[in-house]
N, CA, C and O atoms as a GROMACS GRO file, in nm:
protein
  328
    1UNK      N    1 -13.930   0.961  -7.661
    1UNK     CA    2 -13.790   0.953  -7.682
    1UNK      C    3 -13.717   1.075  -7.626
    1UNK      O    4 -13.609   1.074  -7.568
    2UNK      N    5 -13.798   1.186  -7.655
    2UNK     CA    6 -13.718   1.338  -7.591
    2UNK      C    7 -13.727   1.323  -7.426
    2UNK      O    8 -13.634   1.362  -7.356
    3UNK      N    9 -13.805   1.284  -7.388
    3UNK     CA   10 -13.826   1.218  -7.225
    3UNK      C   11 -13.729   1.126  -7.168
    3UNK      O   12 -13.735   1.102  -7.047
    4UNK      N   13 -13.645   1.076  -7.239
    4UNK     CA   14 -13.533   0.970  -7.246
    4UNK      C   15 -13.428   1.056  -7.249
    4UNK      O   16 -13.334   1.041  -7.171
    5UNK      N   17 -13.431   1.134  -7.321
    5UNK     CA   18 -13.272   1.238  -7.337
    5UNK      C   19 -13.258   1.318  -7.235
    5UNK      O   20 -13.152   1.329  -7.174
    6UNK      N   21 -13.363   1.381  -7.208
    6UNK     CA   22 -13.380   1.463  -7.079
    6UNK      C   23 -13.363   1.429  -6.971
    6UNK      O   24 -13.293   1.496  -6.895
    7UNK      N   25 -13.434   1.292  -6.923
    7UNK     CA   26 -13.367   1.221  -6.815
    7UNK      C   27 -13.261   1.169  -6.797
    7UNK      O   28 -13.216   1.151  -6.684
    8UNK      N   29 -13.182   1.124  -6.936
    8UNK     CA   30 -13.026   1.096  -6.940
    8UNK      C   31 -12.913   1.186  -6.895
    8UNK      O   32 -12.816   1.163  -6.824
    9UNK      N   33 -12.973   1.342  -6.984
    9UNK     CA   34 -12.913   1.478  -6.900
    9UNK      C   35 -12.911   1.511  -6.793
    9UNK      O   36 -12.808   1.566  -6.755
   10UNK      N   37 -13.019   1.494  -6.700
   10UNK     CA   38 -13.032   1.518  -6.615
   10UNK      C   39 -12.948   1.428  -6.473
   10UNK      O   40 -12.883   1.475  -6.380
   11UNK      N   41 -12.984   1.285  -6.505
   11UNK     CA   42 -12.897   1.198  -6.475
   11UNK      C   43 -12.767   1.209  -6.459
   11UNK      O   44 -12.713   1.182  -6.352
   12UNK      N   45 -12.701   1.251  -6.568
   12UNK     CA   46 -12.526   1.313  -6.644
   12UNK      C   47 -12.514   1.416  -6.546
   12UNK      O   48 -12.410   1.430  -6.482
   13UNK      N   49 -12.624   1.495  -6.529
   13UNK     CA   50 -12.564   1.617  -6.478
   13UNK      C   51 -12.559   1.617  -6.298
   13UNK      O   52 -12.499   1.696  -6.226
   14UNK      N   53 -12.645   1.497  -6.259
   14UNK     CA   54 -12.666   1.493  -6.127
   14UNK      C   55 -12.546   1.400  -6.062
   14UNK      O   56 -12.515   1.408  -5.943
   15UNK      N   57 -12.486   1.317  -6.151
   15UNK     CA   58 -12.352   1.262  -6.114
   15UNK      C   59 -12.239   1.307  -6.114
   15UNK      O   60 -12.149   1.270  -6.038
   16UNK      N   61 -12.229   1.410  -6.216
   16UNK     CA   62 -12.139   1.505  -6.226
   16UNK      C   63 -12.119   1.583  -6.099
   16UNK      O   64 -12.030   1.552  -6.020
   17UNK      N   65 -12.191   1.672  -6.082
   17UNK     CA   66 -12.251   1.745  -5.949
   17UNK      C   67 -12.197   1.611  -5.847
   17UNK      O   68 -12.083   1.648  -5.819
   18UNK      N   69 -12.209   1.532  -5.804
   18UNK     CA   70 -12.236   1.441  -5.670
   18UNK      C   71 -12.047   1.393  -5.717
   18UNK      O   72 -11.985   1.344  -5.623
   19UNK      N   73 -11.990   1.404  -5.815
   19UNK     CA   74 -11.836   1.357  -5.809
   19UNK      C   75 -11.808   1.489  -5.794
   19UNK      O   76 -11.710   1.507  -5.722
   20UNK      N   77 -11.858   1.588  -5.837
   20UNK     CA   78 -11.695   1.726  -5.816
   20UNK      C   79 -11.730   1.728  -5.663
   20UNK      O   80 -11.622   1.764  -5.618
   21UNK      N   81 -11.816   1.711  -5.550
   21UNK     CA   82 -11.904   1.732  -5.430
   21UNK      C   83 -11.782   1.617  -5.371
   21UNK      O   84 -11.671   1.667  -5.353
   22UNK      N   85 -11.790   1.527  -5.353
   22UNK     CA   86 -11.722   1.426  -5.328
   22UNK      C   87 -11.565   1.479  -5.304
   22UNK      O   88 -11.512   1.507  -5.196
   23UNK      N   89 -11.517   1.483  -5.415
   23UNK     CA   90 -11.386   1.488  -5.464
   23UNK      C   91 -11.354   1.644  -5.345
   23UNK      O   92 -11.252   1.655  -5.277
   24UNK      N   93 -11.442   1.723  -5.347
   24UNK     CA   94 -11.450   1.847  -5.275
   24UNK      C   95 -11.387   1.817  -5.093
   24UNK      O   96 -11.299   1.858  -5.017
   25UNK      N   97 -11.489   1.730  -5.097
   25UNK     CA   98 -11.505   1.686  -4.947
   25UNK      C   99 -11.366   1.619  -4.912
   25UNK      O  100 -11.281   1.659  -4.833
   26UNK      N  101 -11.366   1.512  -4.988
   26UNK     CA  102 -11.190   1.450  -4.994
   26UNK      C  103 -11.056   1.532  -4.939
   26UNK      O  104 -10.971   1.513  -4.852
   27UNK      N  105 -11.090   1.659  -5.062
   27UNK     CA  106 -10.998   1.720  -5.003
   27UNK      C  107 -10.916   1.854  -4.923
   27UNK      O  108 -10.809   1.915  -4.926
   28UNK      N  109 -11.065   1.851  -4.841
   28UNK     CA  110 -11.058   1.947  -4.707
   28UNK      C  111 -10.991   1.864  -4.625
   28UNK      O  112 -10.963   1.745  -4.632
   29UNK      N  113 -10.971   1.951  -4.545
   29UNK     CA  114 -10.863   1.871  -4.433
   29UNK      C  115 -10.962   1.858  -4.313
   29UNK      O  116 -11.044   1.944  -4.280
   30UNK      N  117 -10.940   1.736  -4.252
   30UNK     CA  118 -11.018   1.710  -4.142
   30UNK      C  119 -11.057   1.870  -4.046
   30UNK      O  120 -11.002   1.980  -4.041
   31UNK      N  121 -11.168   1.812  -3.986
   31UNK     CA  122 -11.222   1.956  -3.844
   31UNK      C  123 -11.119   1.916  -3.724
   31UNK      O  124 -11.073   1.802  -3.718
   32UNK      N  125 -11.088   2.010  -3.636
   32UNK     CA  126 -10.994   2.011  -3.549
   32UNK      C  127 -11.092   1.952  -3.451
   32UNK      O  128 -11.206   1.986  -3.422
   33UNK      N  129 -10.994   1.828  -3.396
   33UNK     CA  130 -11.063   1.748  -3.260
   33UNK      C  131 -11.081   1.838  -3.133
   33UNK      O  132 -10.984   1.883  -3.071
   34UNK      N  133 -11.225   1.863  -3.096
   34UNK     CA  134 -11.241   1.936  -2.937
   34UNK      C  135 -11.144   1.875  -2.846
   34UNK      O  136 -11.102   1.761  -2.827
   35UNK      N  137 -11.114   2.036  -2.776
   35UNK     CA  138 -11.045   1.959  -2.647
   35UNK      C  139 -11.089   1.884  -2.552
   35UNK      O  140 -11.204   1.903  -2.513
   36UNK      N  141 -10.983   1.751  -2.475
   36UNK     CA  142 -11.066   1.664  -2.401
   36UNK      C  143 -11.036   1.746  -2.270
   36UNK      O  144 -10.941   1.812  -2.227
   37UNK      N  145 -11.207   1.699  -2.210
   37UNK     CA  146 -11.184   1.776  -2.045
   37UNK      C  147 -11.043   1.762  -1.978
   37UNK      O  148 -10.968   1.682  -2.034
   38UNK      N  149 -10.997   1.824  -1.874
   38UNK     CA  150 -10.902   1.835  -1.830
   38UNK      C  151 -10.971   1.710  -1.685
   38UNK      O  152 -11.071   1.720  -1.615
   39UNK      N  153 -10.892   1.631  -1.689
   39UNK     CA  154 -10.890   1.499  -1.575
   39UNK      C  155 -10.861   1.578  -1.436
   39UNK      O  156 -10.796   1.682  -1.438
   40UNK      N  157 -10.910   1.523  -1.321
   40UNK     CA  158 -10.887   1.604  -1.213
   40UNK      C  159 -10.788   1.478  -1.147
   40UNK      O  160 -10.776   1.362  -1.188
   41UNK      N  161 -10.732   1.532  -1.050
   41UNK     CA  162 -10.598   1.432  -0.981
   41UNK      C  163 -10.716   1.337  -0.925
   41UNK      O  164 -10.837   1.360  -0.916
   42UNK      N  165 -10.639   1.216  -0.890
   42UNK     CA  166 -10.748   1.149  -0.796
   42UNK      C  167 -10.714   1.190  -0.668
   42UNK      O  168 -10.615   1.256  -0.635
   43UNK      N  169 -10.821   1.136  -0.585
   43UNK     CA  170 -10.870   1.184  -0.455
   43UNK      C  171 -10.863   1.049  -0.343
   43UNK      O  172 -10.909   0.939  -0.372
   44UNK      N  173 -10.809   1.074  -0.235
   44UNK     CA  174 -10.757   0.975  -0.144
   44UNK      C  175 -10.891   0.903  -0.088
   44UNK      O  176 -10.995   0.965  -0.063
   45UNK      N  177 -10.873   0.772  -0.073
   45UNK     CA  178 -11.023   0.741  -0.026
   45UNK      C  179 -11.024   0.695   0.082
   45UNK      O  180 -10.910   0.680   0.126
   46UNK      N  181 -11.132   0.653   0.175
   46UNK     CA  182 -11.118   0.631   0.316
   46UNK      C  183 -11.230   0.532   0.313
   46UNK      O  184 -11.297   0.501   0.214
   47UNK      N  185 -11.242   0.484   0.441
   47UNK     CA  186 -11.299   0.351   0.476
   47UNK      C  187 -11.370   0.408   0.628
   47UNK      O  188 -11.296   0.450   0.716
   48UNK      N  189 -11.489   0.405   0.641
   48UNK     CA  190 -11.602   0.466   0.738
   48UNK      C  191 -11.587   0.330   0.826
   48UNK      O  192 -11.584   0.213   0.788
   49UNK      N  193 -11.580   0.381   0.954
   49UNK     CA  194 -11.552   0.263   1.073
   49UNK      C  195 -11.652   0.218   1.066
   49UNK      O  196 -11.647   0.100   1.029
   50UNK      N  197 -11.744   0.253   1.084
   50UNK     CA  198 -11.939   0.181   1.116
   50UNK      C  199 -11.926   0.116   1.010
   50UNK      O  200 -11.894   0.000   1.035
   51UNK      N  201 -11.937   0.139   0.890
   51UNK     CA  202 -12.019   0.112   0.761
   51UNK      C  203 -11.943  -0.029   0.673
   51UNK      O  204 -11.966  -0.140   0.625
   52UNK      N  205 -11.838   0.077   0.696
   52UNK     CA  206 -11.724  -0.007   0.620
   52UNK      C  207 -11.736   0.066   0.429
   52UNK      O  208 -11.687   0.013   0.329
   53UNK      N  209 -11.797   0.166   0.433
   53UNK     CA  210 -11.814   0.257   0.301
   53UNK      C  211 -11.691   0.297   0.295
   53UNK      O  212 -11.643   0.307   0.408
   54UNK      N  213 -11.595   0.333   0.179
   54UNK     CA  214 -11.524   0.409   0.109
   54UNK      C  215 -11.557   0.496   0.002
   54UNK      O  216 -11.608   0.475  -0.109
   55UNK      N  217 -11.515   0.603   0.063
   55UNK     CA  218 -11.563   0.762   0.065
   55UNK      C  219 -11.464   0.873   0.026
   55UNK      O  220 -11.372   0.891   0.105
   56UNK      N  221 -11.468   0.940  -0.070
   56UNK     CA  222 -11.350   1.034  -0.072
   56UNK      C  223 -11.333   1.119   0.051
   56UNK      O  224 -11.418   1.198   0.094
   57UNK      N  225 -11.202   1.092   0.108
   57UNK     CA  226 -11.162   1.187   0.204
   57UNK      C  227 -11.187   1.325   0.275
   57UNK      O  228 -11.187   1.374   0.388
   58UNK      N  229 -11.217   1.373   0.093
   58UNK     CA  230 -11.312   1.530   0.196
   58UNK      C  231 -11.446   1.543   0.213
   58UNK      O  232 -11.506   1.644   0.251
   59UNK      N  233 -11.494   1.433   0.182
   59UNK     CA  234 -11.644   1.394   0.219
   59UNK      C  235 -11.657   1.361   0.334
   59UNK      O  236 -11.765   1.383   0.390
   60UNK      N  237 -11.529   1.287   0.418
   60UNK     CA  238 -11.564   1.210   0.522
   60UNK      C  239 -11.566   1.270   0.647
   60UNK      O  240 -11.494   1.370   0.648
   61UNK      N  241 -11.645   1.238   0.799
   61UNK     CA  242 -11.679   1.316   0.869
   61UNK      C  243 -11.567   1.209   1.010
   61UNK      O  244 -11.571   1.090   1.041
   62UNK      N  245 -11.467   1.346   1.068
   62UNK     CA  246 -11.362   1.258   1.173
   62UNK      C  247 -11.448   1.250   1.336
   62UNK      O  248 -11.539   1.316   1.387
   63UNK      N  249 -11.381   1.158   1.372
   63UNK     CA  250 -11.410   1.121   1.467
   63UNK      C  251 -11.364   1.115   1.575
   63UNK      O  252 -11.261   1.183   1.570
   64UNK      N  253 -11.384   1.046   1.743
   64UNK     CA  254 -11.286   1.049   1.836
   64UNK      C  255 -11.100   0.954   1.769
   64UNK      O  256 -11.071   0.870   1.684
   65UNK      N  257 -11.047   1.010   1.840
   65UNK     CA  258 -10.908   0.918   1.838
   65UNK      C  259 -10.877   0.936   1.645
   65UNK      O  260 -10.812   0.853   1.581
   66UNK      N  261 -10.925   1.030   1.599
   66UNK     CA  262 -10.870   1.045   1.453
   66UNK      C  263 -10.931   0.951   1.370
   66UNK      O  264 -10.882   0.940   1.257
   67UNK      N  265 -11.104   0.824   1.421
   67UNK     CA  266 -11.156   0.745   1.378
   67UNK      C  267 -11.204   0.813   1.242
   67UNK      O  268 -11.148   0.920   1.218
   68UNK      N  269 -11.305   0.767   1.142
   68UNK     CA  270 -11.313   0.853   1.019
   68UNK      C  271 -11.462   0.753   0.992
   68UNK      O  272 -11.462   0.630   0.998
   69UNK      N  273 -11.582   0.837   0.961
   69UNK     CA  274 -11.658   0.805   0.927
   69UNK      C  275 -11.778   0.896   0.814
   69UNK      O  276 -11.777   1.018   0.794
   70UNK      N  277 -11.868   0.797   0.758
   70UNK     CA  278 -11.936   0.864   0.620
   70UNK      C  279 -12.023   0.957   0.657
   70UNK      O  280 -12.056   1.038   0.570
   71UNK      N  281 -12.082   0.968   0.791
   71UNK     CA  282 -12.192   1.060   0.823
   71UNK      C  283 -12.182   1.098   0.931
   71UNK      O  284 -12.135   1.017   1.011
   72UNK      N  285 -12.219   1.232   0.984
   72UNK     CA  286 -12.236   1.216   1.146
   72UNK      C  287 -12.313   1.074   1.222
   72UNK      O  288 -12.270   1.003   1.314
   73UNK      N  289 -12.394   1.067   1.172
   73UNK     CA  290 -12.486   0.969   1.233
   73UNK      C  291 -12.426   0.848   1.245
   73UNK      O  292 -12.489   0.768   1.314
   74UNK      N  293 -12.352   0.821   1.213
   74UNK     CA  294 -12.254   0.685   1.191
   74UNK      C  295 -12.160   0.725   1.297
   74UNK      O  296 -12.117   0.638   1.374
   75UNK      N  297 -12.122   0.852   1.308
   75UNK     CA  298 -12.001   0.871   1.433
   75UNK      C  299 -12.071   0.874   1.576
   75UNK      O  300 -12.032   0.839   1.688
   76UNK      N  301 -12.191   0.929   1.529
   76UNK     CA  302 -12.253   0.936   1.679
   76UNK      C  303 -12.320   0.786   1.749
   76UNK      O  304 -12.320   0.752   1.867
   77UNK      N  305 -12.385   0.697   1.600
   77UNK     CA  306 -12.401   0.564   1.629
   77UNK      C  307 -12.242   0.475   1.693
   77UNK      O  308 -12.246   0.368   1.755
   78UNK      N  309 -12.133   0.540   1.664
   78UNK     CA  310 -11.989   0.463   1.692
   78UNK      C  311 -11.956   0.480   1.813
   78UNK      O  312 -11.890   0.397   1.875
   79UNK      N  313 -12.007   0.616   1.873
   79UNK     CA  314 -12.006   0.679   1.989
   79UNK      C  315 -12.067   0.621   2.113
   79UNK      O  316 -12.019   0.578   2.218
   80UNK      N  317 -12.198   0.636   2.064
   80UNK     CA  318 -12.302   0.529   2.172
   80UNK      C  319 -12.286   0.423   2.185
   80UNK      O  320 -12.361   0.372   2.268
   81UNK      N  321 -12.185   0.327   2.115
   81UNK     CA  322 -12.173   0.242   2.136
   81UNK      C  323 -12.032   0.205   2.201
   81UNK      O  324 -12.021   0.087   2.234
   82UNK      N  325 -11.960   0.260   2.216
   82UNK     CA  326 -11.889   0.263   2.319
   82UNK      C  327 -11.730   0.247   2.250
   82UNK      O  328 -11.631   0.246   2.322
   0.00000   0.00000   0.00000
């Protein structure tokens, strides 16, 4: 029977504890939201004569007559070919 009271106390006292805990938490004020990355502008895109790839602009490699392509190898393949 004393095994009964003791665990009743204990019980009493562990709910007690877990509501003032609660009630605690309630009423803190939220954590301040991290800042969101800063977005970069967008970037103009281009269209590679050979390939037909679209490519951001300062990636892209120019060509004769102001043509615009994704790689050298693509300008020089555009080249040889006449």
């Amino acid at each position: 029977m004393k095994y009964l009271l003791v665990l009743a106390v204990v019980i009493i006292a562990i709910w007690l504890w877990r509501k003032g805990r609660q009630e605690e938490l309630r009423s803190r004020p939220p954590p301040p939201q991290p800042p969101r990355p800063a977005v970069g502008a967008p970037t103009e895109m281009v269209r590679c004569d050979h390939c037909g790839l679209h490519l951001p602009a300062t990636d892209a490699v120019r060509g004769n007559a102001g043509r615009i392509y994704c790689s050298a190898a693509h300008r020089k393949a555009a080249e040889e070919q006449g």
